[in-house]
C-alpha positions in Angstrom: 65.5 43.3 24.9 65.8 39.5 26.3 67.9 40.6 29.2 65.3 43.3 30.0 62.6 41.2 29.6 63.6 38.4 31.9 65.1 40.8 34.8 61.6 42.2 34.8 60.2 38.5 34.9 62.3 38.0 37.7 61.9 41.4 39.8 65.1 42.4 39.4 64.7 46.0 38.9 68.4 46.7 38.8 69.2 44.2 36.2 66.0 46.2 34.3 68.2 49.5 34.5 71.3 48.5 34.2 70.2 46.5 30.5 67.7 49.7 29.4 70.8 52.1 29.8 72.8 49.3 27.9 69.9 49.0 25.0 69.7 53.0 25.0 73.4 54.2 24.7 73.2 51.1 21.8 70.5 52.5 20.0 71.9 56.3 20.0 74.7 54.4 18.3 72.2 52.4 15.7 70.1 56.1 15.2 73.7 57.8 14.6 74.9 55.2 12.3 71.3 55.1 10.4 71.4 58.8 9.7 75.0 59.0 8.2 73.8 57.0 4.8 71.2 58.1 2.4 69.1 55.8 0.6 67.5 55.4 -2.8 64.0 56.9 -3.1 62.3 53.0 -2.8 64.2 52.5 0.1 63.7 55.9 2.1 60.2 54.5 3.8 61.9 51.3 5.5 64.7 53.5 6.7 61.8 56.5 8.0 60.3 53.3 10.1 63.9 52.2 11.2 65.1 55.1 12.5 61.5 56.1 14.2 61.8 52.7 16.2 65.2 53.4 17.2 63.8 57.0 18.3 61.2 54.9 19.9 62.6 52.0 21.7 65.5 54.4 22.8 62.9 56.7 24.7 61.2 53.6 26.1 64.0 52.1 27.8 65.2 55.5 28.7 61.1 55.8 31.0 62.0 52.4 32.1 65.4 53.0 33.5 64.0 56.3 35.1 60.9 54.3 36.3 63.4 51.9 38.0 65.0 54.5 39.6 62.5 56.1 41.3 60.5 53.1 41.5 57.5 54.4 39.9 55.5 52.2 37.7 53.9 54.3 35.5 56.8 55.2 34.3 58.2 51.6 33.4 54.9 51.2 31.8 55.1 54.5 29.7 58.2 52.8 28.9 57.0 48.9 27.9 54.2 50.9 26.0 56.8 52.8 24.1 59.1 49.8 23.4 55.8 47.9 22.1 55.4 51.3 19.6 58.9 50.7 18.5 58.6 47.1 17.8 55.7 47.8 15.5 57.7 50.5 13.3 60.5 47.8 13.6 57.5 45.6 11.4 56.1 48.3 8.9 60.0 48.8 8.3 60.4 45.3 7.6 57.0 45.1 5.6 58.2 48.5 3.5 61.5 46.8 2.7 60.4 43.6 1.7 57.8 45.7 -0.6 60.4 47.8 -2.2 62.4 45.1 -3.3 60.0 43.0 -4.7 
């Protein structure tokens, strides 16, 4: 997400492509691996959150890279909005963990 964020800083809108395909094919692996293990009743909310940001920030980088492409910007932001959407599930995920094992 670095790497995308500073080729954007920087204009380089094939570096932005070329690290969104990177981040997507990555999280189809993370979403794949997620959904192979089942989880104990306390623990199925973080893993609901995980795997909806993975959903999340996969479809984001997927606008971006298509945004790049045909150089259309709403796109890319449809994109950065989505990626923003699946930080925050990346936090309740986080907050639900920490609150099942307390």
């Amino acid at each position: 997400m670095e790497l995308i964020s500073y080729t954007a800083t920087n204009m380089d809108m094939m570096g932005v492509k070329k690290y969104c395909d990177l981040t997507a094919s990555d999280m189809q692996d993370a979403i794949e691996n997620s959904q192979m293990y089942t989880v104990s009743r306390e623990l199925q909310e973080s893993k609901d959150y995980w795997e909806q940001a993975l959903v999340t920030i996969k479809s984001g980088v997927e606008k971006c890279s298509r945004g790049c492409t045909l150089g259309d910007v709403t796109l890319i932001t449809q994109g950065t909005n989505l990626i923003t959407t699946g930080n925050e599930y990346v936090m309740l995920a986080t907050r639900a963990l920490k609150i099942a094992l307390a």
